[in-house]
C-alpha positions in Angstrom: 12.6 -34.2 -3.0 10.3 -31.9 -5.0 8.3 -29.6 -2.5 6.4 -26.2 -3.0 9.4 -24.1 -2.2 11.2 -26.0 -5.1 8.2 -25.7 -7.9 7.9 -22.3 -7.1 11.7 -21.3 -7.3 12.0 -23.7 -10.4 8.8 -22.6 -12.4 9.2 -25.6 -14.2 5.0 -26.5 -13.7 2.4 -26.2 -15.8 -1.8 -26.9 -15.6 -3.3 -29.3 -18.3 -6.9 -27.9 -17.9 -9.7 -31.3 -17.5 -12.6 -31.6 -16.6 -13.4 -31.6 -12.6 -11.9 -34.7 -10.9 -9.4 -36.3 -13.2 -8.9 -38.9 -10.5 -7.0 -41.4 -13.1 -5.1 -42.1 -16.5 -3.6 -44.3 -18.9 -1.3 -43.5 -21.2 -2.2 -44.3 -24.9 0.5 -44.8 -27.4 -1.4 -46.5 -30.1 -3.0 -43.5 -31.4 -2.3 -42.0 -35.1 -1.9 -38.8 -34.0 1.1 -39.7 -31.2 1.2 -40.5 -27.6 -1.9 -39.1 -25.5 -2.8 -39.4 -22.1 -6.4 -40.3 -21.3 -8.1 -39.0 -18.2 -11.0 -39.7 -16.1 -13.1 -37.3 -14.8 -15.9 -37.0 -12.3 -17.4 -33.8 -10.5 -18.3 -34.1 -7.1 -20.3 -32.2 -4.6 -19.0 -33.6 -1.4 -19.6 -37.2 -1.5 -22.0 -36.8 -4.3 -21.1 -37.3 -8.1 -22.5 -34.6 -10.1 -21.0 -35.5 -14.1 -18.5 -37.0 -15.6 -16.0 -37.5 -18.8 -13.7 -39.2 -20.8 -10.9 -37.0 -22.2 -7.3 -37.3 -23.9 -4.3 -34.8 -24.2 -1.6 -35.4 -26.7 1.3 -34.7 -24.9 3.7 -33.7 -27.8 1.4 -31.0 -28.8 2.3 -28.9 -25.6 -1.6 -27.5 -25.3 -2.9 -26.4 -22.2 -6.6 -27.9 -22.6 -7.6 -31.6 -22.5 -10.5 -32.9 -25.1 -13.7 -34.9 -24.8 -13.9 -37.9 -26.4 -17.5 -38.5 -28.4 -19.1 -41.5 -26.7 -21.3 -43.6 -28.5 -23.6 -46.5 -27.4 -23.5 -44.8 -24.0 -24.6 -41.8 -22.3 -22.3 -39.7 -20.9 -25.4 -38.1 -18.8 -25.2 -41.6 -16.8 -21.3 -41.7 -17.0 -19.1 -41.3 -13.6 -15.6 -42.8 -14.3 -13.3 -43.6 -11.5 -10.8 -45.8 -12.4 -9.8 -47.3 -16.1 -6.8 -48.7 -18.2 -6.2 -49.7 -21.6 -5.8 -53.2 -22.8 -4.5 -53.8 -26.5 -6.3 -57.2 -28.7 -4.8 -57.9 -32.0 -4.4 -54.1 -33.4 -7.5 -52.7 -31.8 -7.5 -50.6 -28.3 -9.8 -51.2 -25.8 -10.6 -48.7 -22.3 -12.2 -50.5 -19.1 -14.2 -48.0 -17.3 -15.2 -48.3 -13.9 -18.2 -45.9 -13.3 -20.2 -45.4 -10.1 -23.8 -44.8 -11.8 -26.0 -42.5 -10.1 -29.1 -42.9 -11.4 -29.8 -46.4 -10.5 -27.1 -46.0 -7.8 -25.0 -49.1 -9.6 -21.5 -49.8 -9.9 -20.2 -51.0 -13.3 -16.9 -51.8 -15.1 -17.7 -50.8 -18.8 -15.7 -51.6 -22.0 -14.9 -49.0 -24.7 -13.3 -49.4 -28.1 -10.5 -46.7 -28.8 -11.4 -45.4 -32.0 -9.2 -42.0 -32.6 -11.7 -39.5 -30.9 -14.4 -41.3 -30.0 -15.0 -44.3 -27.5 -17.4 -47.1 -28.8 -19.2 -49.0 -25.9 -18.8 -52.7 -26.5 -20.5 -55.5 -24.8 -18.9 -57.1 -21.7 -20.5 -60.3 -19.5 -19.9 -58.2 -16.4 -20.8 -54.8 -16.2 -22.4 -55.8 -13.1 -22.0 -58.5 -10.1 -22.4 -58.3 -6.7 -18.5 -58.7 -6.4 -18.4 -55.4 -8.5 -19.8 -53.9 -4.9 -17.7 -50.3 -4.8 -15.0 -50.4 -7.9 -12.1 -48.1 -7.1 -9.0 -49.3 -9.5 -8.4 -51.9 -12.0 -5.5 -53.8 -14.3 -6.0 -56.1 -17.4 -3.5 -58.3 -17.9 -2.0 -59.5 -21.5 -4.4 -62.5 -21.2 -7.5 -60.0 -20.4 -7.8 -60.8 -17.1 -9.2 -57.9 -14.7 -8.0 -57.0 -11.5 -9.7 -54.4 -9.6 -9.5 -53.0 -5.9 -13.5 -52.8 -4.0 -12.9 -51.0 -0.8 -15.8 -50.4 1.2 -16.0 -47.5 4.1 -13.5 -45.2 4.6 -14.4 -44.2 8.3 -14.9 -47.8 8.9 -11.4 -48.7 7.3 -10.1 -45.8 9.3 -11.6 -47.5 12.8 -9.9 -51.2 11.6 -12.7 -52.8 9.5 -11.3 -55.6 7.3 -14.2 -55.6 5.0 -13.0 -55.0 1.4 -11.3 -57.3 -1.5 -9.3 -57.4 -4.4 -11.5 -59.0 -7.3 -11.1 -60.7 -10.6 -12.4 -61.2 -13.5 -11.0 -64.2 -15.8 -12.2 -64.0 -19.5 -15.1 -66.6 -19.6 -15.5 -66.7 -15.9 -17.9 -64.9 -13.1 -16.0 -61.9 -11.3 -15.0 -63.5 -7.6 -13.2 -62.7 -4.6 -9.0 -62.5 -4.9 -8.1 -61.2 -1.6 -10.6 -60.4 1.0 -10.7 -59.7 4.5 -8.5 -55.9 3.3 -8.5 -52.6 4.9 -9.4 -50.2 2.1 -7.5 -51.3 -1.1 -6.6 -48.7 -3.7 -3.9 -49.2 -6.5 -3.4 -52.4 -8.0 -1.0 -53.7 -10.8 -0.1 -57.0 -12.1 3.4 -57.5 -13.3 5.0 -61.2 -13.6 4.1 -63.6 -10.6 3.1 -60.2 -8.5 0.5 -58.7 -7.5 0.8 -55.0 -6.3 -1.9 -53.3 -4.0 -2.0 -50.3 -1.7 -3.9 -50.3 1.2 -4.8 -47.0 1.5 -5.6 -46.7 5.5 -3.0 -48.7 6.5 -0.4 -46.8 4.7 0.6 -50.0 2.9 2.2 -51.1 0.0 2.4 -54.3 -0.8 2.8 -57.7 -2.9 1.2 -60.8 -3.7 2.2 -63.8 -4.8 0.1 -65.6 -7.9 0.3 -69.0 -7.7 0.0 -71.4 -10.6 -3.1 -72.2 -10.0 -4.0 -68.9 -9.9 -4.3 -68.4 -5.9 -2.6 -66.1 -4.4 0.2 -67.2 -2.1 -1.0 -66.8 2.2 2.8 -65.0 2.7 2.3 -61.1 1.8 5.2 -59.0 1.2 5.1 -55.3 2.9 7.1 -53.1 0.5 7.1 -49.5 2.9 4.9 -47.1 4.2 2.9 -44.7 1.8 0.5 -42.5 3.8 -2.9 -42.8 1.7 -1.1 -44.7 -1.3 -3.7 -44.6 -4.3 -3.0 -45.8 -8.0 -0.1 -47.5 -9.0 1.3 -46.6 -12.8 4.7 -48.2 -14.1 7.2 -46.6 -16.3 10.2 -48.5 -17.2 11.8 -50.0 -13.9 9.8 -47.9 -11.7 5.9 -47.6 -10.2 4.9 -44.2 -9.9 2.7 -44.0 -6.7 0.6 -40.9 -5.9 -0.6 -40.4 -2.3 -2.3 -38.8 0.3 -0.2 -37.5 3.5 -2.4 -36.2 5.4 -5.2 -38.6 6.3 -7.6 -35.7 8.0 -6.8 -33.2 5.2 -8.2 -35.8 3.0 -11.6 -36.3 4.9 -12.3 -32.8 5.5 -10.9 -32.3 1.8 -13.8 -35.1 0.5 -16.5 -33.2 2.8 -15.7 -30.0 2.8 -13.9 -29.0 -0.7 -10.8 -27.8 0.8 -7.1 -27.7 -0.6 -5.2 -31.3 0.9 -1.5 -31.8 0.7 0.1 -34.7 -2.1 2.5 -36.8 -2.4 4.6 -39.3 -4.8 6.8 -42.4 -4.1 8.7 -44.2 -6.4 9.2 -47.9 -6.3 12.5 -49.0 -7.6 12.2 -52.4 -9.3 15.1 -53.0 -9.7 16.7 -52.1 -6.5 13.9 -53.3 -4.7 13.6 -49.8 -3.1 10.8 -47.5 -2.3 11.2 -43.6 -1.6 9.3 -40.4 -1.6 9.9 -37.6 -4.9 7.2 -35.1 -3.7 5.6 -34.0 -1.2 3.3 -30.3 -1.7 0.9 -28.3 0.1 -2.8 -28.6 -2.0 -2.8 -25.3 -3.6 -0.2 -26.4 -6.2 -2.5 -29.4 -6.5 -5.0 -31.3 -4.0 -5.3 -34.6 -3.2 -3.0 -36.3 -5.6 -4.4 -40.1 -6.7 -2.1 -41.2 -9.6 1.3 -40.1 -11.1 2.5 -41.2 -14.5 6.2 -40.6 -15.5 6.9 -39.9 -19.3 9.6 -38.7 -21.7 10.8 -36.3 -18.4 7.6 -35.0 -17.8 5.2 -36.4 -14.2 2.1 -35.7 -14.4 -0.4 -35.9 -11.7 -3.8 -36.1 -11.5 -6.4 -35.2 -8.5 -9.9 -36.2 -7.2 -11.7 -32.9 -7.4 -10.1 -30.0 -8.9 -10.1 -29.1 -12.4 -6.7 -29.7 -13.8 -3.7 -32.4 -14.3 -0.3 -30.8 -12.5 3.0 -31.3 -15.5 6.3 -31.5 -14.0 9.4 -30.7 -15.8 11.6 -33.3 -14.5 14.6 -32.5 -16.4 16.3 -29.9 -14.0 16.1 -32.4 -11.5 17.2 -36.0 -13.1 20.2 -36.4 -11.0 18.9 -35.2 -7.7 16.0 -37.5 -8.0 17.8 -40.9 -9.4 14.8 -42.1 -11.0 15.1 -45.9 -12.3 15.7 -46.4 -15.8 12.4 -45.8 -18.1 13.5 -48.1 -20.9 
């Protein structure tokens, strides 16, 4: 497993320097210029959100610096991104954007067209619904379907309140209720029949069953334990988990501003197996919330600090037995 004592002896780390929070990101491969990753990015003040961004990083250029993208048809004065992913139609790029406005003290789940360097807001039914309560993550299926995780109240979730849901949004249809009656949903992914959530306070991970009629099956599979699982990414046979260990390091870390450990598990898909890669203490990075595998490199973002953690994962291939990435 990859701990502090490791990084250090290895050196094999480096900082991609974002803007504060870069709590999640997609990987775009569409783009002229080569693979990028996208980031989100949102300053905080304890539980207040000060700014935000939109940036990208082309990962074969080995810089150090992530860029803005230029927004237009939206503000970015009025922009707080949390969670987003890319969805492909025909042989244009689109970005969903969830983004917790202050101003008006809304919730919203925008669309963006990828063009190059700059993000073009485009009209969607939804931006707003009750459903659409407290955003956290999302997924768009091939077929443009949305699937997003609303948890509500972290003490509360903490003291056993089953009050959030997973929604969904089918194209041509109001956003509704999936899965209620959850303690603090985080990460979710679609893939096949299966529908992937972590449940944050409960240290869950686990999978749904889509129906054909597009319920969700009452038997609910419990994959293993992931203290404070958060965003789910996949690459090749394998979800890439980050987490949060320590559950009061992360409270006092929200109120306070201090360093919290993080963590990464691996889900195997094909073995059906789930085990921890990392585990470090927050000053090599705080408060991890999503890991993305790619060509031998994890990155990992954060919540609050100002920077997106590389790993070289080459000098440890064997000892890790990652599944296969094709």
């Amino acid at each position: 497993m990859i701990t502090t004592a490791l990084l250090k002896k290895l050196k094999n780390y480096t900082r991609i320097t974002t803007a504060f929070g870069p709590e999640d990101m997609a990987l775009d491969t569409m783009d002229a210029d080569g693979p990028r990753l996208i980031f989100s990015c949102t300053k905080h003040k304890g539980q207040k959100k000060l700014a935000g961004d939109l940036q990208f990083y082309y990962v074969k250029r080995d810089e150090q610096k992530a860029t803005p993208f230029e927004l237009e048809g939206y503000s970015k004065a009025d922009l707080r991104p949390h969670g987003i992913a890319l969805h492909q139609e025909g042989d244009e790029q689109f970005l969903y954007v969830i983004s917790h406005e202050q101003k008006n003290k809304v919730h919203k789940i925008l669309k963006f067209r990828v063009a190059h360097r700059k993000l073009v807001k485009m009209p969607f039914a939804h931006e707003t619904h009750p459903v659409i309560s407290n955003p956290n993550d999302l997924f768009v299926a091939a077929n443009g379907t949305i699937y997003f995780s609303n948890p509500l109240g972290f003490v509360g979730a903490t003291l056993g309140k089953r009050n959030s849901h997973v929604g969904r949004i089918k194209p041509g249809h109001e956003p509704e209720v999936l899965i209620d009656k959850m303690n603090y949903p985080n990460g979710v992914y679609l893939l096949g029949e299966y529908l992937y959530v972590t449940e944050s306070i409960k240290n869950r991970f686990l999978r749904f069953t889509m129906q054909a009629d597009g319920t969700v099956a009452s038997k609910v599979k419990d994959l293993g334990k992931i203290k404070g699982g958060d965003n789910i990414m996949r690459t090749g046979s394998g979800f890439y988990i980050a987490g949060h260990p320590s559950k009061m390091g992360f409270l006092v870390h929200g109120l306070m501003n201090w360093n919290a450990p993080s963590s990464v598990h691996v889900f195997d898909l094909e073995k059906q197996k789930l085990k921890q890669i990392l585990r470090v203490k927050g000053k090599i990075i705080s408060a991890s919330s999503t890991a993305l595998l790619h060509d031998d490199y994890l990155y990992i973002a954060q919540v609050k600090r100002n920077f997106v953690l590389r790993i070289d994962l080459r000098p440890l291939k064997d000892q890790l037995d990652l599944p296969p990435t094709d």
